[in-house]
TORBALO-21406 format. One line per 10 residues: number of its first residue (from 1); for each residue x, y negated, z negated of C-alpha. Coordinates in steps of 0.1 Angstrom, whole numbers. Each point is the difference from the previous one (the first is absolute). Example, Ala and Ser with C-alpha at 12.3 -4.5 7.8 and 13.67 -1.06 7.14 Angstrom:
2
1 = 123,45,-78 ~ 14,-34,7 $
//
This chain:
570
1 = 642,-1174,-528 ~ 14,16,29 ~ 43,-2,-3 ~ 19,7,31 ~ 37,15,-10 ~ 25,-6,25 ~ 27,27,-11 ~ 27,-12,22 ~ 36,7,7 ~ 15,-34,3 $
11 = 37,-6,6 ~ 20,-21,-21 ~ 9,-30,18 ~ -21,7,33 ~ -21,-32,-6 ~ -16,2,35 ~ -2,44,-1 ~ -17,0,-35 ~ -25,-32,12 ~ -14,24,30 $
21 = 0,24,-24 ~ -27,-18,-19 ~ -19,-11,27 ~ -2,31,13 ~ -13,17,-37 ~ -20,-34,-11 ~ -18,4,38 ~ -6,37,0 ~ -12,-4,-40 ~ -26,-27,7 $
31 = -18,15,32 ~ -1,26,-27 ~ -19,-19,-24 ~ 23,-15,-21 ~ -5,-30,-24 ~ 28,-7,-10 ~ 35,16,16 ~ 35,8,-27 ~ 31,3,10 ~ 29,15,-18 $
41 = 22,-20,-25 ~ 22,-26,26 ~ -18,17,28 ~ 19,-32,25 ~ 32,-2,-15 ~ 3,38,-7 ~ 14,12,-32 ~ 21,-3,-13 ~ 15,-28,15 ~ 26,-7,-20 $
51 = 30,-28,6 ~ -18,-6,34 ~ -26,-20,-19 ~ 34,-24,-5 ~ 2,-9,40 ~ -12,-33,6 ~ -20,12,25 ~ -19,34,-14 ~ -28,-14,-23 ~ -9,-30,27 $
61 = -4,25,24 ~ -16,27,-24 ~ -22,-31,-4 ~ -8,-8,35 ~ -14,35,6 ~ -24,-7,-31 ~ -14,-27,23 ~ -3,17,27 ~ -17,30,-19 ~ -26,-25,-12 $
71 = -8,-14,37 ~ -3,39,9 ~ -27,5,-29 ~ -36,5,5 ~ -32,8,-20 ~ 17,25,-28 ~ 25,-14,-18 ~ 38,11,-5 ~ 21,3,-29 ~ 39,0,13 $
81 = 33,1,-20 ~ 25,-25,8 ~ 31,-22,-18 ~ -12,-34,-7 ~ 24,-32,-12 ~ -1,-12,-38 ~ -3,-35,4 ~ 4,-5,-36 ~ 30,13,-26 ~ 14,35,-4 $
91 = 7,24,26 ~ -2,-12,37 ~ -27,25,13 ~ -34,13,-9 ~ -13,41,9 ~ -31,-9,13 ~ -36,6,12 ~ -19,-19,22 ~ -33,3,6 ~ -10,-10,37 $
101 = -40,-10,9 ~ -11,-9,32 ~ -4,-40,-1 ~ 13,-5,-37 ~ 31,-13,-15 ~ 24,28,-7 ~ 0,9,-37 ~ 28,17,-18 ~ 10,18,-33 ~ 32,11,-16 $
111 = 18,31,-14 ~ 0,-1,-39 ~ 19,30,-7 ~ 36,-1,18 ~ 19,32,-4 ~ 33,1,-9 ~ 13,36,-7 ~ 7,33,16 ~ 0,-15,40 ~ -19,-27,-5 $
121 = 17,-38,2 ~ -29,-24,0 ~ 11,-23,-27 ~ 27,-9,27 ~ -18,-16,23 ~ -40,-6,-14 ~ -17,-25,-30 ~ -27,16,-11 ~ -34,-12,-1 ~ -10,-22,-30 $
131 = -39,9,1 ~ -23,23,21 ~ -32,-6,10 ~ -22,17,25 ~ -16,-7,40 ~ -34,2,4 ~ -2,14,31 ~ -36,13,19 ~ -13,-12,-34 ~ 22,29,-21 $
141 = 23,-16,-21 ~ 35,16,4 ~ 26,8,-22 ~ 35,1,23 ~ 27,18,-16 ~ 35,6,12 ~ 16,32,-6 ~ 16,2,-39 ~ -33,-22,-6 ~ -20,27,-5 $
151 = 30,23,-17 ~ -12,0,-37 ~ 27,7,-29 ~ -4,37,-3 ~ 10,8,32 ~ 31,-25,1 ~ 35,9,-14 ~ -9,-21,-30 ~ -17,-34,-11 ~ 11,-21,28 $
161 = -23,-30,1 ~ -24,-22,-24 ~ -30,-3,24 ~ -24,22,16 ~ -14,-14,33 ~ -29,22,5 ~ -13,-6,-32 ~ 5,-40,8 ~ -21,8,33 ~ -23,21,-17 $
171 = -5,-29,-28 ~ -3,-27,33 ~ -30,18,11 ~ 15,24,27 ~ -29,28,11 ~ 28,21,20 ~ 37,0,-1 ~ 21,11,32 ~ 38,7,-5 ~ 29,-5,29 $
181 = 25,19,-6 ~ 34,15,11 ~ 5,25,-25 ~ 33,24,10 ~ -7,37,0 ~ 15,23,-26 ~ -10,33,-11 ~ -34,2,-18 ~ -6,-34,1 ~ -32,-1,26 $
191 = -16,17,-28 ~ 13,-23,-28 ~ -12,-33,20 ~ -35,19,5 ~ -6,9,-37 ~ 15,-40,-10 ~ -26,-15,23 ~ -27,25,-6 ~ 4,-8,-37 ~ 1,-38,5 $
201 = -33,-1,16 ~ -17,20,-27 ~ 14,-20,-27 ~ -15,-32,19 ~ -28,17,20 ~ 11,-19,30 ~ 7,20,34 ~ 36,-8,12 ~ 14,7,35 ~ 40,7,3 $
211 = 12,-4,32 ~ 39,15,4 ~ 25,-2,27 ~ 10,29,20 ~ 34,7,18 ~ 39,3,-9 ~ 17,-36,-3 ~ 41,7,-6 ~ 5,24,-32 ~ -40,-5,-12 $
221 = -31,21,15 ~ -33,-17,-6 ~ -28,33,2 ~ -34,-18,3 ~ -23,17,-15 ~ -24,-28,-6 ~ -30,7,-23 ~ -32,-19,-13 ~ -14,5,-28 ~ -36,-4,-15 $
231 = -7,-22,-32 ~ -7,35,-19 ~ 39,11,11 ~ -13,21,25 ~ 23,10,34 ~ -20,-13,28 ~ 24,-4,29 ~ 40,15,4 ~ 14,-11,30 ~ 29,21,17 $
241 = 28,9,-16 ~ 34,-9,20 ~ -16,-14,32 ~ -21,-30,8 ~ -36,-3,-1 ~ -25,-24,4 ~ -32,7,-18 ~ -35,-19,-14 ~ -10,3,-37 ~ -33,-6,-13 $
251 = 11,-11,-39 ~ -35,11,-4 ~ -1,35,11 ~ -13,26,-25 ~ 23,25,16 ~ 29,15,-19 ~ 29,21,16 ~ 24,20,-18 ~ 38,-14,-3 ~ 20,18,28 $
261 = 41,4,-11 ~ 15,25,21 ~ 32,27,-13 ~ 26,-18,-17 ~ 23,17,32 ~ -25,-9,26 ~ -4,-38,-13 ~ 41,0,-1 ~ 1,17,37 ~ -27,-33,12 $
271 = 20,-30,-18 ~ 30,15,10 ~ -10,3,37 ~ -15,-32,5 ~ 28,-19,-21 ~ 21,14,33 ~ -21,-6,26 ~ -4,-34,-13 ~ 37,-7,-5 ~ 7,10,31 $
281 = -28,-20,20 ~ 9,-34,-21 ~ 32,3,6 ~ -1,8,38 ~ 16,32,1 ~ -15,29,18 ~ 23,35,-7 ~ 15,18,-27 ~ 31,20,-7 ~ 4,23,-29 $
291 = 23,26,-13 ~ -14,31,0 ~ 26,20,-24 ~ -30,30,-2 ~ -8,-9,-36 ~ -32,-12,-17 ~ 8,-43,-9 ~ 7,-3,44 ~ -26,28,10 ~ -26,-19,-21 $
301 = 12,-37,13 ~ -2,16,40 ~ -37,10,-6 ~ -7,-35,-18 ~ 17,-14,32 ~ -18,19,27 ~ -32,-6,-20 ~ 6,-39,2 ~ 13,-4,35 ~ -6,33,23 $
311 = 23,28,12 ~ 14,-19,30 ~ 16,-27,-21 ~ 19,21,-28 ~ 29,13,6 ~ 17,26,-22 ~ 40,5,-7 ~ 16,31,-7 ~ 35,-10,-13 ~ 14,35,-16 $
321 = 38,0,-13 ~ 17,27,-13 ~ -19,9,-34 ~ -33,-4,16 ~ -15,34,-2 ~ -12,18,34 ~ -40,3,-22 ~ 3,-40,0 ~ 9,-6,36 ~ -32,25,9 $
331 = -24,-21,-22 ~ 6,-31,18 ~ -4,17,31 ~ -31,15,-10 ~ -12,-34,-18 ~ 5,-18,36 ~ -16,30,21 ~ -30,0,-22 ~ 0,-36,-6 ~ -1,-5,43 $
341 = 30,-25,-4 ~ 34,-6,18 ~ 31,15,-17 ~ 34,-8,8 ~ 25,24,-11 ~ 37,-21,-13 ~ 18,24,-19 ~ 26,-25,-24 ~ 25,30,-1 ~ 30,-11,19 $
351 = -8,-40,-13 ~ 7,13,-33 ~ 24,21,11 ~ 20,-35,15 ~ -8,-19,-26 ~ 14,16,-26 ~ 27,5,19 ~ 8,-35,-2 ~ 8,-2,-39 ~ 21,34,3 $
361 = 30,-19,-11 ~ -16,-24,-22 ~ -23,25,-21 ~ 32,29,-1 ~ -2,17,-31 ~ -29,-12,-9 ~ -33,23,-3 ~ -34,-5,25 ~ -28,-12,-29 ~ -29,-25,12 $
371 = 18,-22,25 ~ 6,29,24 ~ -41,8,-8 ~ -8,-37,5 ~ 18,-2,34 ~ -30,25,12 ~ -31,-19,-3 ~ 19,-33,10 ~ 12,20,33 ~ -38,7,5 $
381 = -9,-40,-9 ~ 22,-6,29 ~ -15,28,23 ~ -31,-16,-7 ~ 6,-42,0 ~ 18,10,33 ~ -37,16,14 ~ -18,-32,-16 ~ 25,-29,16 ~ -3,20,36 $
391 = -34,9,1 ~ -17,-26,-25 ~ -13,28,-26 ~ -2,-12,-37 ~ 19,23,-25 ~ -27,20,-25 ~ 22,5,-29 ~ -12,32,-18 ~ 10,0,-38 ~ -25,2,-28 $
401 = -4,-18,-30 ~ 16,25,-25 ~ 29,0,21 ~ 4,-35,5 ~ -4,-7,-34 ~ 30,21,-15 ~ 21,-14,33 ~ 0,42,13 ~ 2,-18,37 ~ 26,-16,18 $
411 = 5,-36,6 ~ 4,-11,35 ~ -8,40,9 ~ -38,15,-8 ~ -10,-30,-15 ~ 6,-27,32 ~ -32,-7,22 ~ -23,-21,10 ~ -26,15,-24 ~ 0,21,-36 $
421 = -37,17,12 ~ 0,23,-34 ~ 24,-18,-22 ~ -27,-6,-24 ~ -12,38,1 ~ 16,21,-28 ~ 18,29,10 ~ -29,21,-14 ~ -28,-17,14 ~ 19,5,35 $
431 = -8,36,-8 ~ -34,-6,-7 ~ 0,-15,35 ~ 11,23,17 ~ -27,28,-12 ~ -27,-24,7 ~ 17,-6,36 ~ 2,35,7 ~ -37,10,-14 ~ -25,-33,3 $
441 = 20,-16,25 ~ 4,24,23 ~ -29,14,0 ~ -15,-36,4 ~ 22,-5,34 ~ -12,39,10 ~ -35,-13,-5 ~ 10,-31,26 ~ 19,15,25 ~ -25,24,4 $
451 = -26,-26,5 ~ 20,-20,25 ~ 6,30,20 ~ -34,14,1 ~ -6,-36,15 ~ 27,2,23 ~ -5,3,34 ~ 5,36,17 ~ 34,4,13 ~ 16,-25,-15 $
461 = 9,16,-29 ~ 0,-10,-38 ~ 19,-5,-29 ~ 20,29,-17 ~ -19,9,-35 ~ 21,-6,-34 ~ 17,31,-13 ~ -21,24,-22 ~ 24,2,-27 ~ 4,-42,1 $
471 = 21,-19,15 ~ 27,-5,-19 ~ 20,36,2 ~ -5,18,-34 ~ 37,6,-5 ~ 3,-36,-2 ~ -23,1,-31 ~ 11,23,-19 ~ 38,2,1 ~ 21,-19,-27 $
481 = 7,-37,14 ~ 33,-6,11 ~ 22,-27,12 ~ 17,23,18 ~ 37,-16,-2 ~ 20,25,-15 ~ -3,42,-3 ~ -29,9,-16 ~ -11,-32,-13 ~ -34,0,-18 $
491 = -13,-35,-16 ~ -10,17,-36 ~ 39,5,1 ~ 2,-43,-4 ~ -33,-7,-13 ~ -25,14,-23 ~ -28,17,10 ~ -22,-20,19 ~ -28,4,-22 ~ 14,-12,-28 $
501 = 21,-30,15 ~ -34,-13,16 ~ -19,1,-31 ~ 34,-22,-17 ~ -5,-21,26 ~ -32,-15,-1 ~ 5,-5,-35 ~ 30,-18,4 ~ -8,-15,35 ~ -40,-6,-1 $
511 = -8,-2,-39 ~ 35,-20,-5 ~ 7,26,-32 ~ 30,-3,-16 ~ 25,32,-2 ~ -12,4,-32 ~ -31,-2,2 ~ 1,25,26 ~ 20,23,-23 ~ -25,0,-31 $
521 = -26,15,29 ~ 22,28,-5 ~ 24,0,31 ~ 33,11,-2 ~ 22,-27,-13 ~ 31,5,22 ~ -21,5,30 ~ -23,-38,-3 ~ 37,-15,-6 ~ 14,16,28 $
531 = -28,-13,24 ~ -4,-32,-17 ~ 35,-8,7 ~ -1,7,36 ~ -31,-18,6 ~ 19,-33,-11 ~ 30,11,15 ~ -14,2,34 ~ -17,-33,2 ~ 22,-14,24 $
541 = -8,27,24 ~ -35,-5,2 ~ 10,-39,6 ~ 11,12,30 ~ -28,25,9 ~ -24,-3,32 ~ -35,-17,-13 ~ -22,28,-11 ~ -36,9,0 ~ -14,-11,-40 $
551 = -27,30,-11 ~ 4,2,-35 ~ -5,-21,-28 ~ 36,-13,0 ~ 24,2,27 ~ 37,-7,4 ~ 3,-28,23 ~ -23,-31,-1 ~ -23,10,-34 ~ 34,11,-23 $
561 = 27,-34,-5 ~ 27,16,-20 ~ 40,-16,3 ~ 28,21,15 ~ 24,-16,-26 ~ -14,9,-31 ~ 8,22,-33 ~ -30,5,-19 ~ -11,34,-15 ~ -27,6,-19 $
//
């Protein structure tokens, strides 16, 4: 059967955007050759929807575009996600799939599997299904799944549900079974859906088409990467990773195609861009600001920036007080140069200098600690909130995971914006970014510029070519991070070694290990206490934290509920 995947980029409550959107796909697919057209998982409403599902007027008019879909449909049929009404008990709302023919009644199934963990919140809002069967459509019968449908137990966090709908499709009759889904991006998980699905269709020797969103929605990027699969488990089709893509399967092709994953840094780089890009579009906002303090967390968050919106509309800050070393100042400079963006120079000298000034009599006799160092990044909070209300610029705030989760950051200072773009990237990983910026990436946007300005008119010039030696300076790499708020500051002075406190906290943070446990895998005791205890201390900073980009497994923010008021230890 020929499947047409329409790998969109729908926006969450953009009923009227996300219906052109499948025109558009559903149209280009069937003058393609499609049978039958899938969407993504809530391809009308967007997902997730959330609380908006609870205005009177959302699902009616989620469900007058279903209508209007099925005037729009022709000879090849379309599969399209969409919140129904439960008429009967339990939850008020349904996740849904309707399938659309030309001259037919619509027909539609239900999600049996409703997440609830991690980000996930469907229990909230959806009943589940109470039995599946499948569509015969063009004389195939059809097995419609909807997302955690077609998750089986091994690749969940544990036993989570008593029935398994594709084996109640599979039992029903069903010859193929397709799969809309909006399944967030984290690292290494394109590769875990792929060998789930591969080995579902071999253990029923059935082919199965999964059809993902693509596109940032708030703190969640949705990466595509679509894939069909052949009854024997075979890879027959992988659409695009992080970008749409509208593409005809034949279930019956005896073509098979190798898995494609990229590097762990270059997959990162991609969500990481087009979560940005995304946030920024959705939200209507069309510039950036960042501080540029010449080290690696805002060199790395610039090039994400520039990547995701273009050179004319980031601009950098140089805020430098008086610790900030002259090697810094250089860096951003360089990192702006190279980078082809605007940088404004605001030293925060003589503000600090005033400001202090101000609590001369109150803080007499008293010695400078933190809150003189914390007046310094809220100074440059200020600088930059003042360059966002004038000129409409959203605040990129640039602190990394490690740092955010032992509270090394200021609240209402580094950590205010608009945006946390890396605040899910451990301090090491930001590393790892960087080399891969200044090696693959560069030599990737070498490879472009050249191209664009061999294909440039003569005389009107080109494009100046990245850097040879990357463009992020190498100083900025390899000096020892610092905060720069008091003489010769380094952040191993505070914190332990980076390698170390990352490796702590994924245990603690993404496994959910307890300090104990953590301790019999032979870490040191006093250390996995230490950073324990800050990570619960801090909690109610990262309440007050800008939204930030989810790439891992677990991230602070929406996936991690813990209380500020609380006293457990384990």
């Amino acid at each position: 059967m020929k499947i047409g995947f329409a790998q969109i980029n729908t926006t969450v409550g953009d009923l009227s955007g996300n219906c052109d959107l499948i025109l558009r796909a559903y149209e280009r697919l069937a003058a393609a050759g499609a049978e039958l057209v899938l969407t993504p998982e809530l391809a009308i409403t967007g997902y997730p929807p959330q609380d908006l599902v609870f205005k009177s007027r959302f699902v009616p008019e989620n469900l007058a575009i279903l209508e209007k879909l099925h005037s729009r449909v022709g000879k090849a049929a379309l599969l399209v996600g969409f919140v129904d009404r439960n008429e009967g008990r339990g939850k008020p709302f349904r996740n849904a799939a309707a399938l659309l023919e030309q001259g037919k009644r619509i027909r539609k199934t239900y999600k049996s599997l409703l997440p609830t963990y991690d980000v996930f919140d469907e229990d909230r809002y959806f009943e589940p299904a109470s039995r599946v069967e499948p569509f015969e459509v063009h004389g195939k019968k059809i097995g419609v799944t909807i997302c955690e449908d077609i998750w089986t137990e091994h690749y969940l966090p544990r036993p989570l549900y008593d029935c398994e709908p594709v084996r109640g499709l599979v039992e029903e009759g069903a010859e193929i079974i397709v799969n809309l889904s909006s399944s967030p991006f984290s690292l290494h998980k394109p590769a875990i859906r792929y060998e789930m699905v591969a080995g579902l269709a071999r253990a029923h020797q059935l082919p199965i088409c999964y059809c993902n969103l693509v596109g940032g929605n708030d703190q969640l990027v949705f990466d595509g990467n679509s894939i069909a699969v052949s009854a024997a488990g075979n890879l027959i089709a992988q659409l695009a990773a992080f970008r749409e893509e509208k593409k005809v399967v034949d279930t019956d092709s005896a073509e098979v195609i190798e898995f494609h994953e990229g590097k762990t840094p270059e997959e990162l780089f991609a969500a990481l861009s087009l979560g940005v890009r995304d946030y920024f579009r959705k939200c209507n906002f069309h510039s950036a600001v960042v501080g540029l303090s010449g080290g690696v967390d805002s060199a790395v968050t610039a090039v994400i920036a520039v990547d995701a919106l273009g050179t004319e509309n980031v601009i950098g800050v140089s805020m430098p007080s008086p610790y900030s070393s002259r090697g810094s100042v250089d860096d951003a400079r360089m990192l702006a140069r190279n980078l082809g963006i605007k940088l404004l120079e605001i030293p925060i000298t003589d503000a600090f200098r005033d400001f202090k000034s101000q609590f001369k009599e109150i803080f007499k006799g008293l010695p400078e600690n933190e809150t003189e160092e914390n007046m310094q990044p809220r100074l440059r909070a200020m600088t930059l909130m003042a360059l966002s209300n004038k000129f409409g610029h959203l605040v990129l705030s640039t602190g990394n995971k490690s740092e955010l989760a032992v509270g090394y950051c200021t609240i209402y200072g580094d950590m205010a914006g608009g945006l946390a773009v890396i605040s899910d990237v451990p301090k090491t990983m930001v590393y790892e970014l960087a080399r891969w910026i200044n090696s693959d990436y560069t030599a990737r946007k070498a490879i472009e510029v050249n191209r664009h300005n061999s294909s440039a008119d003569r005389g009107r010039g080109g494009s100046p070519e990245p850097p040879r030696g990357g463009i992020i300076p190498k100083s900025t790499i390899e000096k020892a991070p610092s905060a720069e708020l008091k003489p010769n500051q380094k952040d191993q002075d505070t914190l332990p070694p980076y390698e170390i406190l990352d490796e702590i906290l994924h245990l603690y943070v993404e496994e959910n290990l307890s300090a104990r446990d953590i301790i019999a895998r032979g870490f040191d005791e006093k250390m996995v206490r230490w950073v324990q205890r800050r990570i619960d201390l801090n909690e109610y900073k990262r309440e007050q934290s800008p939204p930030g980009l989810k790439v891992t497994s677990r991230a602070f923010g929406l996936g991690r509920r813990m209380p500020i008021a609380q006293k457990y230890v384990d």
